[in-house]
N, C-alpha and C positions, 0 to 999 in steps of 0.2 A: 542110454549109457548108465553103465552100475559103477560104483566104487572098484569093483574089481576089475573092470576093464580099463580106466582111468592110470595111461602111462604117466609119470612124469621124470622127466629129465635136466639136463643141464646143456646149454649151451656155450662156445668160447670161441673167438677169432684170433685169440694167443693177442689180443689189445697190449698196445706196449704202452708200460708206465714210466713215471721217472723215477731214479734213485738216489738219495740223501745228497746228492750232492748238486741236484735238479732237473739231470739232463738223462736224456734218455734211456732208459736199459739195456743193451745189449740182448738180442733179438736170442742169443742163446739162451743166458738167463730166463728170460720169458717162455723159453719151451719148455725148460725146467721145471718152471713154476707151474706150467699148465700141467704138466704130467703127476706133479704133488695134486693139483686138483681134481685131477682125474681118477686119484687112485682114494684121496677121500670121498668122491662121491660114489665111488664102490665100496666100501666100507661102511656107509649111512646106506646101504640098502634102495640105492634109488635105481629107474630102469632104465636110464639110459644119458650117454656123455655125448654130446657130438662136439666137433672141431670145424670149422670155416676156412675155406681157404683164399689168401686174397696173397697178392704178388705187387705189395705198396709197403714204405715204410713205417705206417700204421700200425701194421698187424705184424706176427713172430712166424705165423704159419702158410705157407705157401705147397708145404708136402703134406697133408694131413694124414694120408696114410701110413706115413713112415713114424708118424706120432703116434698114432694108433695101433701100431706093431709094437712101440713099447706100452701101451697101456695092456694089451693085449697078455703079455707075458707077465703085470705086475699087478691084475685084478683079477677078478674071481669071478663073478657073477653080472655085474653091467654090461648093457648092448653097448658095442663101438659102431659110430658113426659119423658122418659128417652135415654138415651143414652150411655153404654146399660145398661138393665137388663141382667146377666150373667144365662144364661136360665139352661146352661148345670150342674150349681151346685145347682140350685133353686128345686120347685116343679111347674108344668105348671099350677095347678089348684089353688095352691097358689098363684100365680103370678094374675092370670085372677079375683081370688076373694078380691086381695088387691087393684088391679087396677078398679076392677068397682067400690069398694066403692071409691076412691080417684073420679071416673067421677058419683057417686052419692053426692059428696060433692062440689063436680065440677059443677055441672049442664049441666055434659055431655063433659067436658074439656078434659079428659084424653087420652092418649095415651099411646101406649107400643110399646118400640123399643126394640128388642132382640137380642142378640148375642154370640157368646164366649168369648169376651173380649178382653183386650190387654196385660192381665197378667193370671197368673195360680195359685194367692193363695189362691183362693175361694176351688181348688179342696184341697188340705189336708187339708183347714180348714174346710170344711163340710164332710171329710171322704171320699173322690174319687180318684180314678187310674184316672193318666195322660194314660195310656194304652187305657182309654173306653172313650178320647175326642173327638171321630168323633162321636162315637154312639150313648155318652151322647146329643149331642146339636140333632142329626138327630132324635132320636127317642121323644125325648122330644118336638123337634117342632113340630112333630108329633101330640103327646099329644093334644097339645096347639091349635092346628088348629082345632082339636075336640071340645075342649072347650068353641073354640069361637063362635063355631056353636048357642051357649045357646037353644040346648036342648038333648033330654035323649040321649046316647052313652055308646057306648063296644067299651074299649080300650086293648092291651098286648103289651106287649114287655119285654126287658131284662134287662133293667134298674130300676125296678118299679114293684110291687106288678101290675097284671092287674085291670080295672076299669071297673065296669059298675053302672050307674048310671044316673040319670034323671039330669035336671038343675042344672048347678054347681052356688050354690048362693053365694051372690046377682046377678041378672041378671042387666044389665045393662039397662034404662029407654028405649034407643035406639031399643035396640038388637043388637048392632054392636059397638065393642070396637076398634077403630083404631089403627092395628097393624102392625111396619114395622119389618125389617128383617137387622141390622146392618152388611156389611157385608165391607172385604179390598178388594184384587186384584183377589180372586179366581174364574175363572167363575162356578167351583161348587155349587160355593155359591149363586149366581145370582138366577143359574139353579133352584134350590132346592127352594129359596124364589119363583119364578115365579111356578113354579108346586103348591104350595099351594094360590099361587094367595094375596101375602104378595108384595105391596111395598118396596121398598129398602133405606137406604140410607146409600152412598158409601162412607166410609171414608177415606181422602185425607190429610195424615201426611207430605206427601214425593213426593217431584216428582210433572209433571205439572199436570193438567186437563186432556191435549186432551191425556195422556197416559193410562188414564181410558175410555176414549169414546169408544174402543171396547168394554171392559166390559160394559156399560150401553146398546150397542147395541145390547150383545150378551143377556142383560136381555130382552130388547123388543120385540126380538125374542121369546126366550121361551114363555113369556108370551102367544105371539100371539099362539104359538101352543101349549100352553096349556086352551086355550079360556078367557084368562086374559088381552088381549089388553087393551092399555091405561091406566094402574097402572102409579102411580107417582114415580117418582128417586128423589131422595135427597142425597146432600151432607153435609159432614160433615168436617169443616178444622178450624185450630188455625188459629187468629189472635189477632192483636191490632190497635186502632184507635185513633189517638191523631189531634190536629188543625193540624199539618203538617207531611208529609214527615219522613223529619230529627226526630223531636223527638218521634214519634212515634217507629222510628226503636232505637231511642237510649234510649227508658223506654221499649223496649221490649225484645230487642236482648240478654243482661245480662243474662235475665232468662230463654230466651227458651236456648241459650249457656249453662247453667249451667244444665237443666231439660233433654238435649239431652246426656249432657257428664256422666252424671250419671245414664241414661238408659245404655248407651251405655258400663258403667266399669260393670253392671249385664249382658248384652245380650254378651259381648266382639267384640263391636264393636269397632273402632276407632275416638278417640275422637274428636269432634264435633267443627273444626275453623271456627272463622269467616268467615273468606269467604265462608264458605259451609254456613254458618247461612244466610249471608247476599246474597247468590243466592235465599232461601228459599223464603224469604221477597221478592226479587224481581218481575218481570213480570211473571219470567214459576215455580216460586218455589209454596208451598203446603202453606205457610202462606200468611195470606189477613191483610198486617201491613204497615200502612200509613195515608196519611188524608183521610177523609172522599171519595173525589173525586176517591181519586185511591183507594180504598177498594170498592166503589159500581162499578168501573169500571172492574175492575177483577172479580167481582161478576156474572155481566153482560155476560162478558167473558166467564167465565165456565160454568153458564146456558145454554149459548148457545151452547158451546160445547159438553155438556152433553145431554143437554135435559133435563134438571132438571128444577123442579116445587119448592122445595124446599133447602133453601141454609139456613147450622144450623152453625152459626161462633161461635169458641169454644175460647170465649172472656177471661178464666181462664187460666193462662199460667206460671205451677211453681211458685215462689216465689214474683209474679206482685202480690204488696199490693192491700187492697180492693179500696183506693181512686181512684187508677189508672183505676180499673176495672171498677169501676161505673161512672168513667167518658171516659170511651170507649163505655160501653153502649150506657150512655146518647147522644153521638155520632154518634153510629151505629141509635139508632130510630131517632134522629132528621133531622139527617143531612144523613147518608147513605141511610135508609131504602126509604127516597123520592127520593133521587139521581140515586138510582137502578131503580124505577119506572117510572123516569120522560126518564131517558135512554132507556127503553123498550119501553116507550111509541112513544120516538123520533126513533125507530128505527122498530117500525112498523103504526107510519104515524099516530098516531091520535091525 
């Protein structure tokens, strides 16, 4: 990996916060707010936004593409994408015809990141058996690698009325829609993105880096044997960036504490102390939350651990107000995004 290959991005699930008066924001507001975000992190020069989509009232964003048609028209240079699109409750050729218009509004910007999610209320709210979740995402991706093809195909399977059909419109100006394959710890997963010859990018909630490097190495294998050599790995992990250290971990730690222990009373995990918070934040934990120095220095880190071409920091974190967000950004482009590159650069010599 060289500095110039080294994407970084922003990630957001439109996290709803409260407002002055304590209680929750208004799910509009929050889109709002994400689209001001989006449109300053194309202005600081970074390569790429994505959006999450989740159908809880959590999160602002459940259409990510329809968000992504207005960032589309109101920036200039940033890749649009998501993270993820929830494949297995959608329709594939839905998916491919609402995304090429967002990269014909785009002039070519767009992206799709696909996966199964990190929650399950897409499926009873679109009418699906948790029973058919392996089938639904496999055979769908399926679909969808057909699609991307942009021309005539014969499709079947069990999920879906069969297809057959010429170009699924709008075709893309390209011919070629960039799409990755969101995937956690599973090498299933890897396996199955590399057979279609799908990019990855590996997301990192928990736990260090280097306990993903099999996984990224067990994708570069695949690939290679399945004549896909050299695809891109990307990851995907929360943080916060503040001038230093200290307040960075102390405007962030509240709310990933609070967004962990209330996953954790649904999943019935055990709730979520400080000190498990504060290893997180640390050197080997899944969060990149500090000043600027130590957030592109971990960065660095796990690039190179991984092999990763692309690092997507998921700057939204629970109940962190939008000031705070948009001055993490502003952060992350000014002061990280050079800091990561000037470090690659010092560390392959040129």
């Amino acid at each position: 990996m060289t500095d110039t290959a080294l994407e970084l991005g922003l990630d957001t699930f439109g996290d709803i916060a409260l407002g002055p008066d304590g209680e929750p924001l208004p799910a509009a507001v929050v889109i709002r707010e994400v689209l001001a975000e989006g449109q300053l992190a194309d202005s600081l020069g970074l390569d790429f936004f994505g959006v999450g989509e989740h159908h809880r009232p959590d999160y602002a964003i459940s259409a990510p593409d329809t968000l992504l048609a207005g960032l589309a028209t109101t920036t200039s240079r940033i890749r649009l994408g998501t993270s993820v699109t929830v494949l297995s409750s959608d329709d594939p050729i839905r998916v491919f015809q609402r995304f090429s218009t967002v990269d014909a509004l785009s002039g070519g910007r767009a992206e799709i990141c696909v996966g199964r999610g990190s929650f399950i209320e897409s499926f009873p709210l679109f009418g699906l058996s948790l029973d058919d979740y392996e089938v639904l995402f496999s055979e769908k991706l399926d679909l969808l690698a057909k699609v991307l093809q942009e021309r005539a195909f014969e499709w079947s399977g069990t999920v879906r009325p069969p297809v057959r059909t010429g170009p699924v419109m709008p075709p893309t100006e390209s011919g070629a829609l960039r799409t990755w394959v969101g995937v956690g710890g599973t090498p299933a997963s890897v396996v199955r993105a590399a057979q279609y010859g799908f990019p990855v990018v590996i997301a990192i909630i928990g736990g260090s880096a280097a306990q993903f490097a099999p996984l990224a190495d067990q994708y570069r294998r695949a690939c290679a044997e399945y004549g896909y050599a050299g695809l891109p790995v990307g990851v995907h992990s929360p943080g916060h960036v503040a001038p230093t250290d200290e307040q960075a971990v102390e405007e962030y730690l509240p709310h990933f504490i609070e967004q962990m222990r209330k996953l954790g009373r649904e999943r019935g995990w055990a709730p979520m102390t400080e000190e498990a918070a504060r290893a997180q934040v640390g050197p080997e934990g899944a969060a990149y939350c500090g000043s600027p120095d130590t957030v592109a220095r971990k960065i660095v880190a796990t690039c190179r651990t991984l092999g990763a071409t692309r690092f997507q920091f998921k700057y939204s974190n629970g109940r962190l107000p939008h000031e705070l967000r948009m001055s993490s950004i502003r952060l992350f482009g000014e002061e990280v995004a050079p800091r990561v590159r000037e470090l690659l650069a010092a560390e392959s010599g040129d």
